[in-house]
N, C-alpha and C positions, 0 to 999 in steps of 0.2 A: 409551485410546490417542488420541494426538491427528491431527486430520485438519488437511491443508493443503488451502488456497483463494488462487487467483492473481483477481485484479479488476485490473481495467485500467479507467484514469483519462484525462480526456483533462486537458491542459499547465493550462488553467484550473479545472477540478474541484479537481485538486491545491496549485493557489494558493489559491484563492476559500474551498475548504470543499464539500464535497457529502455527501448522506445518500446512502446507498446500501442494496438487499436481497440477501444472499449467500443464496446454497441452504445450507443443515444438512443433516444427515442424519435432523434429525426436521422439517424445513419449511423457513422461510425467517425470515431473523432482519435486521432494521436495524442500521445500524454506521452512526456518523457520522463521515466523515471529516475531522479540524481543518484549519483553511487553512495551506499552507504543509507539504503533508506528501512527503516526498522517497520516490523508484523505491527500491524494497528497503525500504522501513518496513514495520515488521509487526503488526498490529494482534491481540489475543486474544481470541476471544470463550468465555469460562469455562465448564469445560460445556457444549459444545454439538461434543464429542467420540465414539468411540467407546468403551461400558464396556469398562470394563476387565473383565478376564475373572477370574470367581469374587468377584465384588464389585458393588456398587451405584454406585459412581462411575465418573463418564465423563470420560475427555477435553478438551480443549479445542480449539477450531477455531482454526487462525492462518494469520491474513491476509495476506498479502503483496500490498503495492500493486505494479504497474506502470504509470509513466508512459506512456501510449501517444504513438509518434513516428507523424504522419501518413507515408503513404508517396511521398505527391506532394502539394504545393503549388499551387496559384494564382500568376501576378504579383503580384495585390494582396497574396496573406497571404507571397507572399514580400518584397515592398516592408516591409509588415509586421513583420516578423519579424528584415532588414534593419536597421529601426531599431532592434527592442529588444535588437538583438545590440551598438549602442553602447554600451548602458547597461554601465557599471561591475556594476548590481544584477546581471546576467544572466550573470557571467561566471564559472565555477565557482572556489570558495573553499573545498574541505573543511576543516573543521576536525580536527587531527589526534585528538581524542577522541573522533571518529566511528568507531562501531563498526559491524563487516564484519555483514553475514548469520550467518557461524558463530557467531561472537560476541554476536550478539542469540538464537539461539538457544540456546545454551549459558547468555545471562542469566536465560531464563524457565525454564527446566529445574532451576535452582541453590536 
């Protein structure tokens, strides 16, 4: 059976790249997060699920990123933030063969 795990990134972890330690259900496992990973990306860590029942195999643990939104600001990180809201880079573009949540669950399940 598989378990879900929500981790929450701050705006730059999620650009830059960060290594991170998720709790298991048998300990604590590393997962590195690649740079540039987007809110709803879901990561799998193999095994490291609930067995399954009348069996020797277990589950998989899956990750689900959240970008954390600070809830209040500064001047300076809003001046900040101000600027990089000019940038063309910062200004959402989905690609339409971006798939939803359900979708990315339904892909690992198939």
């Amino acid at each position: 059976m598989n378990v879900a795990y929500d981790i929450h990134l701050s705006f730059t972890d999620a650009v830059f790249s960060t290594q991170t330690r998720v709790t298991t259900i048998d300990g604590r496992a590393k997962n590195k997060i690649p740079p540039v990973t987007h809110s709803g990306k879901i990561f799998q860590l193999k095994a490291n699920g609930f067995p399954a029942v009348n069996s020797y195999e277990k589950g998989d643990q899956l990750i689900e990123v959240n970008v954390w939104t600070p809830q209040h600001v500064s001047p300076e990180e809003k001046t900040m933030l101000e600027k990089l809201n000019e940038s063309q880079n910062f200004k959402p573009h989905p690609d339409k063969n971006e798939k939803n949540f359900f979708d990315k669950i339904k892909e690992m399940f198939s």
